[in-house]
C-alpha positions in Angstrom: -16.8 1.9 2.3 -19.3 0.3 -0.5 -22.5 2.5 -1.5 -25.9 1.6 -0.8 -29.1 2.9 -2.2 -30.9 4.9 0.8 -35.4 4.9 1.0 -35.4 7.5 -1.1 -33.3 6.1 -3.6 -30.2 8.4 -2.6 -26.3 6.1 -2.4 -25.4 6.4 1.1 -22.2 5.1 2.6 -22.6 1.5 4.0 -19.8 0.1 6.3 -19.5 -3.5 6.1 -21.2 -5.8 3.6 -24.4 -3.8 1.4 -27.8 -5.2 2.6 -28.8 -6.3 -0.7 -26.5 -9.4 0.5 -29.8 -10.7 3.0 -31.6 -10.6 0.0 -29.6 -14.3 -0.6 -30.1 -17.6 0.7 -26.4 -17.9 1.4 -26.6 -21.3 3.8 -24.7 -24.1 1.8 -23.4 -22.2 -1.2 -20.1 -23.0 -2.2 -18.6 -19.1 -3.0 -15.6 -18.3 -4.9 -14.1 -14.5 -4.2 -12.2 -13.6 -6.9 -10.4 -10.3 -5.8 -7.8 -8.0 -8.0 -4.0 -9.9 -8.4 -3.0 -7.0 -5.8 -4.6 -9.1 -3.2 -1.4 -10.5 -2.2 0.8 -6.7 -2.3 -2.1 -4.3 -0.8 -3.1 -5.2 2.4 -6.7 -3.3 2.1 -7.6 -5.3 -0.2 -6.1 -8.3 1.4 -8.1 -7.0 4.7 -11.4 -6.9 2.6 -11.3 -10.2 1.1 -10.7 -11.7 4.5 -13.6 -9.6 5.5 -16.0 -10.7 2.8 -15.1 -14.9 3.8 -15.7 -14.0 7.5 -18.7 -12.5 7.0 -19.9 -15.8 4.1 -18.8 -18.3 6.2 -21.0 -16.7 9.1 -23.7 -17.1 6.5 -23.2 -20.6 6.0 -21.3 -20.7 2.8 -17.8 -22.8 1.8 -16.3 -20.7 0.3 -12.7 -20.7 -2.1 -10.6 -17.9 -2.6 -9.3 -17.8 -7.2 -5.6 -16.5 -6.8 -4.1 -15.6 -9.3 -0.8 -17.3 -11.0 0.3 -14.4 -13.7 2.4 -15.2 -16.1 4.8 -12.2 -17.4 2.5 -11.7 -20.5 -0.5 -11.3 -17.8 1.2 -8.9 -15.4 -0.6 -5.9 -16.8 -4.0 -7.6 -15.8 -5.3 -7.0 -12.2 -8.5 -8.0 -12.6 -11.1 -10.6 -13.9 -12.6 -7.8 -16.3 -9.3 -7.2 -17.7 -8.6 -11.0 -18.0 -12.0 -11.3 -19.3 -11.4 -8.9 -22.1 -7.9 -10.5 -22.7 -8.6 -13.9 -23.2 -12.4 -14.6 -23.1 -15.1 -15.9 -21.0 -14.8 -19.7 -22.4 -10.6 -19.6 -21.1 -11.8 -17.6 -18.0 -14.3 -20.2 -16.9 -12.0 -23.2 -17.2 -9.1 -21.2 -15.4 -11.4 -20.9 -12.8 -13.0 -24.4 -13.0 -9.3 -25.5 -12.5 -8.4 -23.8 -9.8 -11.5 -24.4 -8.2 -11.2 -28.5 -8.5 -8.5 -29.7 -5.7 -5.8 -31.1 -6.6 -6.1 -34.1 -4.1 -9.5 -34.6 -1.8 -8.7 -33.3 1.9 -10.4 -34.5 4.6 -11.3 -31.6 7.1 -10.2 -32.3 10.9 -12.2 -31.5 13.3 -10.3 -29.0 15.1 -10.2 -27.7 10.9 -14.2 -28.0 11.1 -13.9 -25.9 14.3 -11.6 -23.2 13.6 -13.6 -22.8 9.9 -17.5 -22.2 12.7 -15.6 -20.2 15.0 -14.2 -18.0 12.4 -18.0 -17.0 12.1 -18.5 -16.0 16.1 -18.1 -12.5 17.3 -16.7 -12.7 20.6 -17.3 -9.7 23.5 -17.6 -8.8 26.7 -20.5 -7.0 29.0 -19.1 -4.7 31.1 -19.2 -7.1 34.2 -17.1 -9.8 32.0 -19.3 -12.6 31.0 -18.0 -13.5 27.7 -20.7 -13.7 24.9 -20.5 -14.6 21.2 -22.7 -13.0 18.1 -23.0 -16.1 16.0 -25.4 -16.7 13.1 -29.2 -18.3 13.3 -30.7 -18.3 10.0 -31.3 -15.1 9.2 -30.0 -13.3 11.8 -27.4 -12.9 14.5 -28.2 -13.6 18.1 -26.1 -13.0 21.1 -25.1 -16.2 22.9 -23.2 -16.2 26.9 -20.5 -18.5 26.1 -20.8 -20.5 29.5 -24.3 -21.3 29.0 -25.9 -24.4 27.3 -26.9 -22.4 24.2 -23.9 -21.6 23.0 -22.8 -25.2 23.3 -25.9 -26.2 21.6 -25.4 -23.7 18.4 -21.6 -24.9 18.6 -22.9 -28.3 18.4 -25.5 -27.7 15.4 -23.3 -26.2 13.1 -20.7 -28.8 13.8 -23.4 -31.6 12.5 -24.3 -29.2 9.7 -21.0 -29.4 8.2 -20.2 -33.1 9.1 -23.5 -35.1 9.7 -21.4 -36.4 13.2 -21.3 -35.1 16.5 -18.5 -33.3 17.8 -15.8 -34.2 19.6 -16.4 -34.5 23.8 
């Protein structure tokens, strides 16, 4: 649960992401999450990391996860503020630059391409089964019945967003 300042200037609880995240053009930002080294032993925090990409990818980002490759003498840090105050912010940034740099250009498959836009959708049910899907417009989320031609065409947009090519039949 994250804290969120209220109208009257009061923290209130806020479930999900704070709002001060609209207040970002988010659309084609390339993101790194860097969480705490217990990312990969606590599965909260493994839980809200996935959280945080679904909910940037749905915002239009690529995003990269840092992960981090402790060495004995760094086993004491969890953080980046404790590696920060370890090591510095010039060694800090070119850890990162590194393990933000691939190692060997991949090309994204479609189905890839695919699987990375419908990790964004929502996907429900009205109580007289129609299947619909929240999916991101801009700024906002709209509500989308799968088996019509708007879905298709929102599927089809965000696939030539991300590839400049049509999708596959």
């Amino acid at each position: 649960m994250v804290q969120a300042a209220g109208p009257d200037g009061s923290r209130r609880d806020v479930k999900g992401t704070i709002p001060e995240m609209d207040r970002i053009v988010w659309q084609g930002r390339q993101v790194m999450i860097i969480f705490d080294a217990n990312v990969t032993t606590n599965s909260r925090v493994a839980a809200a990391r996935a959280g945080l990409t679904k909910e940037l990818v749905g915002r239009g980002c690529s995003v990269s996860w840092f992960n981090w490759d402790a060495t004995p003498a760094e086993e004491a840090l969890n953080g980046v503020d404790d590696l920060l105050a370890a090591v510095g912010p010039d060694l800090v940034l070119d850890i990162m630059t590194q393990a933000a740099a691939p190692a060997s250009p991949e090309k994204n498959t479609q189905a890839e391409t695919l699987r990375k836009i419908a990790s964004a959708v929502v996907v429900f049910s009205s109580p007289e089964g129609d299947a619909y899907a929240r999916v991101p417009v801009r700024d906002h989320f709209e509500n989308l019945a799968i088996r019509k031609k708007q879905f298709a065409h929102w599927l089809t947009g965000r696939f030539y967003a991300e590839t400049a090519k049509a999708p596959p039949p």
